[in-house]
C-alpha positions in Angstrom: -25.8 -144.7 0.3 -28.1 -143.0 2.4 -25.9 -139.9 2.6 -25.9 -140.0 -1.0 -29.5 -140.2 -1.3 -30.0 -137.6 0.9 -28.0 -135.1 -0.9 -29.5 -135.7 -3.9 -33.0 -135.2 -2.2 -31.6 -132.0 -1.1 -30.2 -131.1 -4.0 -33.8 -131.3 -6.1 -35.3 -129.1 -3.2 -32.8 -126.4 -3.6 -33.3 -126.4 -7.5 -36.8 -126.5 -7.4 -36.8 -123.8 -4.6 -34.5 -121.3 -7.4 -36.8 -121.7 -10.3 -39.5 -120.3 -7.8 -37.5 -117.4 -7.1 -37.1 -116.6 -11.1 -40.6 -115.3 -11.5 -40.3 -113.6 -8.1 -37.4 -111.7 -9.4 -38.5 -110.7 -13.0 -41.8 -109.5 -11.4 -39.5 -107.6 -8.7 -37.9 -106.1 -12.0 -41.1 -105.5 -14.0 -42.8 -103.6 -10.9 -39.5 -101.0 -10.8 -41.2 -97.6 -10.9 -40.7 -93.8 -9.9 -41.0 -90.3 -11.1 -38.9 -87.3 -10.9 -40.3 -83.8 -11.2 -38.9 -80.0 -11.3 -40.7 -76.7 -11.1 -38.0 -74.2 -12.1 -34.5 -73.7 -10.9 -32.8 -69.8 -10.8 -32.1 -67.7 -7.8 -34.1 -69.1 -5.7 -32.8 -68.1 -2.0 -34.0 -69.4 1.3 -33.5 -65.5 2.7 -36.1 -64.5 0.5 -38.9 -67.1 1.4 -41.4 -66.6 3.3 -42.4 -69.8 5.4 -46.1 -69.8 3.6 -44.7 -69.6 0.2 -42.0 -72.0 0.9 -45.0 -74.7 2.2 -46.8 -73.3 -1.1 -44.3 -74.6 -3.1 -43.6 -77.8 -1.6 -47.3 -78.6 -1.3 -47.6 -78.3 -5.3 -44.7 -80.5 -5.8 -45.9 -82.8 -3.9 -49.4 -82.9 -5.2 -47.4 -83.4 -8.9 -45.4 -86.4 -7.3 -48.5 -88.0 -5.8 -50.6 -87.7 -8.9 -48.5 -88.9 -11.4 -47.0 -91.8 -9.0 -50.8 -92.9 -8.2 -51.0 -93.6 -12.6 -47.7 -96.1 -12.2 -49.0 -97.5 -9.3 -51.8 -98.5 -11.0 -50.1 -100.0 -14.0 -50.6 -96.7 -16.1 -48.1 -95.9 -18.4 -44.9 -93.5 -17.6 -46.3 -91.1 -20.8 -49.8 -90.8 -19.0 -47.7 -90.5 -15.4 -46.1 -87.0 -16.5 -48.9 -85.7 -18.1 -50.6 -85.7 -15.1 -47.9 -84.3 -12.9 -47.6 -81.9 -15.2 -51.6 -80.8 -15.4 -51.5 -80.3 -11.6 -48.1 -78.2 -11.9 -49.6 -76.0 -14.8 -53.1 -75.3 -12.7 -50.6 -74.1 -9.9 -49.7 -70.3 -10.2 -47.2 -70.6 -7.9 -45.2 -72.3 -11.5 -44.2 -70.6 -14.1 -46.5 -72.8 -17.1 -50.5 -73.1 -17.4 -52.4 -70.7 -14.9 -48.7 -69.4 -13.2 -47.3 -68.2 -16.9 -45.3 -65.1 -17.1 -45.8 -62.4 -19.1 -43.8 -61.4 -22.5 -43.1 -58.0 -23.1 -46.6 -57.1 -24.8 -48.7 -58.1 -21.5 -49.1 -62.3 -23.6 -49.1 -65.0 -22.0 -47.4 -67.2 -24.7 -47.1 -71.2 -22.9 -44.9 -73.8 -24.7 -44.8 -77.4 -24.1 -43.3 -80.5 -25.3 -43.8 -84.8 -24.3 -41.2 -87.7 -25.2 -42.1 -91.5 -25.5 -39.2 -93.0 -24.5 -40.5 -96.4 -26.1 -40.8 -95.7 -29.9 -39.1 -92.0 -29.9 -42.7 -90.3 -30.9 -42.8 -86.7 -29.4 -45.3 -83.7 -29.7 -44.6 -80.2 -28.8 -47.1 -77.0 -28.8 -45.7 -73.5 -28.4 -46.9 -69.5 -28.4 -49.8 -71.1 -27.7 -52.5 -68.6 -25.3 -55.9 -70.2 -24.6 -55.0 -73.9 -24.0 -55.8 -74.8 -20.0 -53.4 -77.4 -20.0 -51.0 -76.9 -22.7 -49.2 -80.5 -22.1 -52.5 -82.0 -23.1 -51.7 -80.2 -26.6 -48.7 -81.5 -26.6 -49.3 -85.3 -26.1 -52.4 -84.6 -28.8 -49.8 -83.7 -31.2 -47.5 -87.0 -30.7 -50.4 -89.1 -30.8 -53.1 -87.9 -33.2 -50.7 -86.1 -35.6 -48.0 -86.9 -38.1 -45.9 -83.9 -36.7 -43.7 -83.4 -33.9 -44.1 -79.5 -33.0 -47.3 -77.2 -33.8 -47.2 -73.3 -33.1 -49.5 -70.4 -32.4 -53.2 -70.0 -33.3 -52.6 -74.0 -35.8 -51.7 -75.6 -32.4 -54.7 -74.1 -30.6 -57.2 -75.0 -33.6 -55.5 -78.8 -33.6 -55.9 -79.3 -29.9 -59.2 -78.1 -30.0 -60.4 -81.2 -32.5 -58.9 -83.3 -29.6 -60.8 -82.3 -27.0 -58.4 -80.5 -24.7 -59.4 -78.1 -22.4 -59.4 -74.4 -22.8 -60.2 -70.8 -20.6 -60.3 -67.5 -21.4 -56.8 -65.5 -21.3 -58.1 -64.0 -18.4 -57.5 -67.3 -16.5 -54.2 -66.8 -17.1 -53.7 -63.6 -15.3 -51.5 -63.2 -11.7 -51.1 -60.0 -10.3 -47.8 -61.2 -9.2 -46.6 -62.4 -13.0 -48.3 -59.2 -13.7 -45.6 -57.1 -11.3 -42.7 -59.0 -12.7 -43.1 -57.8 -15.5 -43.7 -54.2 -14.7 -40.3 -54.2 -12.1 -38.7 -56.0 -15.4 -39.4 -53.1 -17.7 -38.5 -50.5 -15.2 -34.9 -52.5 -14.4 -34.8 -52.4 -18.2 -35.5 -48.8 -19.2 -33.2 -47.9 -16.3 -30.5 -49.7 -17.7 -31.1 -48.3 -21.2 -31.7 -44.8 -19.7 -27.7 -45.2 -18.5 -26.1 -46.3 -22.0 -26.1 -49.8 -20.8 -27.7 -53.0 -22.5 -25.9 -55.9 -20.7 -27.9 -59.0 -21.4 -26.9 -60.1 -17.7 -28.5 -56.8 -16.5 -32.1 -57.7 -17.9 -31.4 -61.3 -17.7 -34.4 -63.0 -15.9 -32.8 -64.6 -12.8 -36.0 -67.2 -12.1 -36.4 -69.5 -15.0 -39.9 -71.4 -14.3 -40.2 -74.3 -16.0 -41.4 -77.4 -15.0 -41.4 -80.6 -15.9 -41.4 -84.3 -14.8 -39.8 -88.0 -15.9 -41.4 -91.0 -15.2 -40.4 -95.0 -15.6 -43.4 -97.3 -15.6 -44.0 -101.2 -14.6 -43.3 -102.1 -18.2 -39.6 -100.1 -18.0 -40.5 -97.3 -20.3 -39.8 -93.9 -20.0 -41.2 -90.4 -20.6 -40.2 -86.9 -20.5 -42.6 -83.5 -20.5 -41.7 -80.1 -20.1 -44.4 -77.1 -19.7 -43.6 -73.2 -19.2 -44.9 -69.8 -19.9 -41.1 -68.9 -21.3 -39.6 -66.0 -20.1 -40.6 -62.4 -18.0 -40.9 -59.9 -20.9 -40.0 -62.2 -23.9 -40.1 -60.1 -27.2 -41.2 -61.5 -30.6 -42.7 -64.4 -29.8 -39.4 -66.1 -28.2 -39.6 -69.4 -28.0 -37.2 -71.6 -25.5 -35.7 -74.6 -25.0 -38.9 -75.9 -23.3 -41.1 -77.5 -26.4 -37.8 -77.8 -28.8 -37.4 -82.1 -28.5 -33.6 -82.9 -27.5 -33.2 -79.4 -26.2 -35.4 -79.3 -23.2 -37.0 -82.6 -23.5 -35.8 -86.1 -24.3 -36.7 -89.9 -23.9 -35.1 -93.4 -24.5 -35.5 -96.5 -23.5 -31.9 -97.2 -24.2 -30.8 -94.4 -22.6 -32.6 -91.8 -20.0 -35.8 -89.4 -19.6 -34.9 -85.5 -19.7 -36.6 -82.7 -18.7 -34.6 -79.2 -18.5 -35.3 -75.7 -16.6 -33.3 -72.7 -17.1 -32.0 -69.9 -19.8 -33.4 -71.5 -22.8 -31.2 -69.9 -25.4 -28.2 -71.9 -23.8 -30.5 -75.1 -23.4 -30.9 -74.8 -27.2 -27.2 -74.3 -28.4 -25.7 -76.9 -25.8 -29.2 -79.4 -26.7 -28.6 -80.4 -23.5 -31.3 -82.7 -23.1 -29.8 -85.2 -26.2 -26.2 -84.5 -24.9 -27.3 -86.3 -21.6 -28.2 -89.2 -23.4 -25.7 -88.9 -26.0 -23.3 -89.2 -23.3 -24.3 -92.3 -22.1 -25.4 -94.1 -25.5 -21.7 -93.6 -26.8 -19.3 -92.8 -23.6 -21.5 -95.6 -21.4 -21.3 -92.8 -18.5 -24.1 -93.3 -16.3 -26.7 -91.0 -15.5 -25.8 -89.0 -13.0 -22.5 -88.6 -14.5 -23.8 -87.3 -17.9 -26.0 -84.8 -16.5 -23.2 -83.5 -14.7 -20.6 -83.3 -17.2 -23.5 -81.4 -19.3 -24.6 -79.2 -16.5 -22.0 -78.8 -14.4 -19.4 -78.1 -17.1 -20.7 -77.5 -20.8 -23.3 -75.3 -19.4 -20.8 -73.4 -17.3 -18.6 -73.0 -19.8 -21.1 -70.9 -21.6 -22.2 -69.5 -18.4 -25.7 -70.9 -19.5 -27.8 -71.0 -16.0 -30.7 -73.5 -15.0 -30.6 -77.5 -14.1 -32.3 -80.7 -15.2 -34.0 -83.8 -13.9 -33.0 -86.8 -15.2 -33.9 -90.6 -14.8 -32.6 -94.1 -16.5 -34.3 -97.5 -17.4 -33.2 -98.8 -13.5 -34.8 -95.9 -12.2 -31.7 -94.1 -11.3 -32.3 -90.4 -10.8 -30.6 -87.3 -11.1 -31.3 -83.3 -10.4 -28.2 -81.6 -11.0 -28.4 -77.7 -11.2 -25.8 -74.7 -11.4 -27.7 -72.3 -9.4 -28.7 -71.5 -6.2 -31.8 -73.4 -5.8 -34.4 -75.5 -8.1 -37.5 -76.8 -7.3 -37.4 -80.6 -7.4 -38.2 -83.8 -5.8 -38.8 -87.2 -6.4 -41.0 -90.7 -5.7 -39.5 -94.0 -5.7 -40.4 -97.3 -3.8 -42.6 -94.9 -1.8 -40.1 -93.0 -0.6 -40.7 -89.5 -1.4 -38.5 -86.4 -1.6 -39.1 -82.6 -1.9 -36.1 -80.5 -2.2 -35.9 -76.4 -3.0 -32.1 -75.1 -2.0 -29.0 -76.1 -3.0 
């Protein structure tokens, strides 16, 4: 009898001692955060870095990581998390997107940007756009004070102003080095014309500098953001895959968070970012095997060039790319990661 009484005494403990654990665990869920960035992928070769430009590069992706991990640290939310990775990213001109833009082929800068809420679907995208310091700020002004996903040009610029974003003189946005690009592009192109020859892989840009982060916050939601100042000697106000919403930027709950870097025009045709998702939404493949299947293979097929960054609601993360390097890393658990090379 005592036996039996002790068992049952033991017994009560053990249950009680479970539904203590419950809250434990659900909070150990809830609190299930990170954030994934990229700053451009291409042909980006270790022979042709120099040490100090190789810490310069590192250094502003992890200034991106540690800003927009501090806002989901805090509790902030994963849209306000990429914003700000983004911000620090764009005032980098080691990046191709705010201060770092390239230029198009009549001396512009021309930036594009785009932001996902992976909660309710809204999204806001700004592009052409020449005067806006921090053009992700326009973009996230769109999806929240607008009824309109995408705004263009000279109407984005006078919509972001009534929002209070930040703006600079187009002479902020001039590098000498952007500046030389374009110069060495326009020379590699007339020689190539001067010879008969118009191969689009000729004058193809061969660093596609993008960038752009995906966050999951305390409350499991996700968000995407993509920034860029397009492509070295763009023509007629081109626009890439960058602020185009399931192209170069997606976010579900159900699904993943998206953010793409590389030749646009294949970006847009393969709407890579959507396919990812689309992939797991109705083949149940998981994350990292979607964005494989879409970079490594669809992309390929095309022989489109460039990568993505990719995260789910467990805060699984991928960073596939098909080219030789892309700038990337990642912050989970406080583990941090900063990766160039292949």
């Amino acid at each position: 009898m005592k036996k039996l009484f002790f068992l049952v005494i033991l017994f009560a403990a053990c249950s009680q001692d479970k539904k203590g654990t419950e809250p434990e665990k659900a909070n150990s869920m809830k609190e299930q955060f990170a954030i994934v960035i990229h700053g451009g992928a291409g042909t980006i070769l270790k022979e042709n870095m120099t040490p100090e430009l190789e810490k310069a590069y590192q250094g502003g992706l992890d200034r991106a990581l540690e800003a927009g991990y501090a806002v989901l640290e805090k509790g902030g939310s994963s849209v306000e998390a990429v914003v700000e990775a983004i911000k620090v990213l764009e005032d980098d001109p080691h990046f191709n997107a705010g201060k770092g833009s390239v230029f198009s082929a009549d001396g512009k800068n021309e930036m594009d940007a785009s932001i996902m809420d992976g909660k309710n679907l809204m999204a806001g995208a700004v592009a052409g756009v020449r005067t806006i310091k921090n053009p992700i700020t326009a973009a996230r002004c769109v999806m929240e004070k607008s009824q309109h996903v995408m705004m263009v040009g000279k109407g984005a610029e006078e919509f972001a102003r009534t929002c209070g974003c930040e703006f600079a003189d187009t002479a902020y946005f001039f590098d000498q080095k952007r500046w030389d690009q374009l110069q060495k592009v326009k020379d590699t192109e007339q020689s190539v014309l001067d010879h008969g020859s118009t191969s689009a892989n000729d004058l193809k840009d061969k660093k596609f500098g993008t960038v752009g982060a995906v966050a999951l916050d305390k409350n499991g939601n996700l968000a995407a953001a993509t920034s860029t100042g397009g492509m070295t000697n763009k023509k007629y106000g081109r626009v890439g895959d960058s602020p185009i919403i399931g192209a170069g930027t997606y976010a579900n709950n159900k699904t993943c968070g998206v953010s793409c870097t590389g030749h646009g025009e294949f970006f847009i045709r393969s709407v890579v970012a959507y396919d990812v998702s689309s992939l797991m939404e109705y083949k149940g493949l998981s994350v990292e095997k979607a964005a494989e299947e879409v970079v490594m293979k669809k992309l390929v097929e095309l022989k489109g060039e460039g990568g993505l960054i990719a995260m789910d609601v467990k805060g699984n993360i991928t960073m596939p790319f098909n080219t030789p390097g892309m700038y990337r890393g990642y912050m989970k658990n406080g583990k941090k990661e900063i990766l160039i090379y292949k």
